[in-house]
C-alpha positions, 0 to 999 in steps of 0.5 A: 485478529484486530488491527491497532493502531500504534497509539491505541497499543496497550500492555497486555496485548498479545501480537497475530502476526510476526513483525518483521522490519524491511530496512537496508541494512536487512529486509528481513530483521524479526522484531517481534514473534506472533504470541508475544505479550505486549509491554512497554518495552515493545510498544516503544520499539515498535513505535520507534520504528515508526510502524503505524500498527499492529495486529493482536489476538482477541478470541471474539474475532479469531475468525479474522485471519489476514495472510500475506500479500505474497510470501514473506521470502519472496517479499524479503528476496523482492525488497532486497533486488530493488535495494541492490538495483536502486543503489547501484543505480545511485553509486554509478551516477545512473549506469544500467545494466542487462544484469540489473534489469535481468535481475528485477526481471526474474523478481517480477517473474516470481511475484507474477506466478504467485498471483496468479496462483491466487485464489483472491487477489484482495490486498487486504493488509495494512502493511508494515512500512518505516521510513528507512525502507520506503521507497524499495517497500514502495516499489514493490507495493506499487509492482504487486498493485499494478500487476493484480489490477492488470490480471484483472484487466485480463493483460497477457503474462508478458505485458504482467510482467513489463507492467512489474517492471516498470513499477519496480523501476517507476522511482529509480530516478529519485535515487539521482535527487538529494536526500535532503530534498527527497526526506525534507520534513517540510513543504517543498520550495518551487525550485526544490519540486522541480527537481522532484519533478525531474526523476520521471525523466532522469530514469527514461534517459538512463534506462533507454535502450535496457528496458522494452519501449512500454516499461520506459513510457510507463516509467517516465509517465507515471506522474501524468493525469488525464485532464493534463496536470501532471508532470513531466509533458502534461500529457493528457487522456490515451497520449498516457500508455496504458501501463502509466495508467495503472501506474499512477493510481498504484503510486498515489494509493500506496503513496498515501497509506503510507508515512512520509517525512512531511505527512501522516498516512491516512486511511485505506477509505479515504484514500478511495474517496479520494481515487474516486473524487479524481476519476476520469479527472486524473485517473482512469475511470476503467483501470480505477475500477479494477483497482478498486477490485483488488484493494478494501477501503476497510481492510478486515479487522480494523474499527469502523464508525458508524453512522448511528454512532456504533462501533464496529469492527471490519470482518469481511468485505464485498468485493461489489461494494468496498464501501459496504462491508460485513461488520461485528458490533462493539456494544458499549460495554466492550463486549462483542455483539452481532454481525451486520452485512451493511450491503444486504441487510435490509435493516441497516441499508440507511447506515453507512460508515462516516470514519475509521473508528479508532478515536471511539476506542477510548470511550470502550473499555480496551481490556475487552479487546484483547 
């Protein structure tokens, strides 16, 4: 299977995978079915519903096969705990309960055995996200992340799960800040970013008492930075839990992958570049490297540009080197041509990737791809 993007979508294209939407009204509203052949029809509903890209069929890479993070009931059941928890927090002007707490703790519970029962804890997907759902789908994202890095950090089930906790809870606060300063298409104003700046805090107050003593520095400080530029206390380096440590690097990564109102989602690679621009700056340099385990800046079946001006496509990643995959070449007739494994292949250990590749996919002749 490939991974294309929603502008590089064409009539003709048959879907990998089924598409699901995660809105409130349904966290788990079937869209299209694996197998469907692609019109204008469809490539228009899965634009408008703002879903970044798919994955289609192509015989040449059919060796490619990206599974679910977790299962798709466990991730509906997931999504659908956190909107009943965030809304009740929101009707009842911030009030937590032992059942509400209760509730998302048996959630994390459920996503803790399931990865632990994995054989590869790569998040290797590039997920589908729509405004309407963001920040239940975020909280998720950002539990899983957190709880894979902290099995890689070797943390006992009991600190796993108080670290899910408190990432499914790290936002709960903003449902306390209006919607039209969380979905502003525009910049912030100053005084409208110090209201942002206050849903660390608002969930710490509200959840004092109801969570253990970790789960609530984790939640209120996980907008702070080791070199102390972030919010609410500018705390600096150990003064930052452990928990909130793996906490920010989940948020930012999954903040940026994904579509807001006022910017695009970027890339997985960059997004790395830019976790490891801030290193030992921002983030911690040990917990980054374990999360860097667990997520690809190329995830498999996405296009890649190389540095001979080649384009490739991602088929499998070294968890050693993310920068340095095994990549299938696109010849410039479209037609497939030969694997390359940057990381050890002698002949090509002076190219590396300089982009996504998608903006080449004009210059190949698509039909070829599906």
């Amino acid at each position: 299977m490939l991974y294309i993007t929603k502008n590089h979508l064409k009539p003709g294209m048959v879907l990998a995978k089924d598409i699901y939407l995660y809105n409130r009204s349904n966290f788990n509203t079937f869209l299209l079915a694996k197998g469907q052949v692609l019109n204008s029809t469809f490539i228009n509903r899965i634009n408008f519903h703002n879903i970044d890209g798919v994955y289609i069929e192509n015989d040449a890479f059919s060796d490619i096969n990206v599974e679910p993070y977790i299962d798709d009931d466990l991730k509906a059941e997931s999504l659908q705990r956190i909107s009943d928890t965030y809304y009740e927090f929101q009707v009842s002007s911030g009030k937590v309960n032992d059942y509400m707490i209760n509730r998302l703790s048996k959630t994390v519970k459920n996503i803790i055995i399931e990865l632990l029962n994995k054989d590869d804890l790569t998040y290797n997907i590039m997920d589908f996200k729509n405004f309407d759902s963001y920040t239940f789908q975020h909280c998720l994202n950002v539990a899983m992340l957190s709880i894979s890095t902290g099995i890689s950090l070797k943390l006992s089930e009991q600190d796993l799960l108080d670290l899910g906790l408190a990432g499914m809870l790290h936002d709960i606060g903003k449902m306390l800040i209006p919607i039209e300063i969380l979905n502003k298409p525009s910049t912030l104003t100053k005084e409208e970013f110090e209201i942002i700046k206050t849903h660390p805090v608002n969930a710490s107050k509200q959840l004092r008492n109801m969570v253990p003593p970790e789960v609530l520095r984790a939640v209120e400080d996980h907008h702070e930075r080791l070199d102390g530029t972030g919010y609410p206390h500018e705390k600096r380096d150990t003064n930052i839990s452990l928990f909130a440590r793996i906490l920010s690097i989940s948020d930012v990564y999954d903040s940026l992958i994904s579509d807001r109102p006022y910017r695009k989602s970027i890339f997985p690679n960059e997004v790395v570049e830019y976790l490891m621009g801030c290193a030992d700056k921002q983030f911690d340099y040990n917990i980054l490297k374990h999360f860097l385990k667990i997520i690809f800046a190329y995830p498999v079946g996405t296009f890649v540009k190389l540095s001979n001006e080649e384009l490739a496509v991602v088929i499998k990643n070294h968890s050693e080197n993310i920068l340095r995959p095994i990549v299938r070449i696109i010849n410039n007739d479209g037609t497939v041509g030969k694997d390359i494994d940057l990381l050890y292949d002698k002949d090509y250990m002076n190219i590396t990737i300089i982009d996504m590749g998608y903006d080449l996919l004009s210059m190949y002749p698509l039909a070829d791809f599906y």
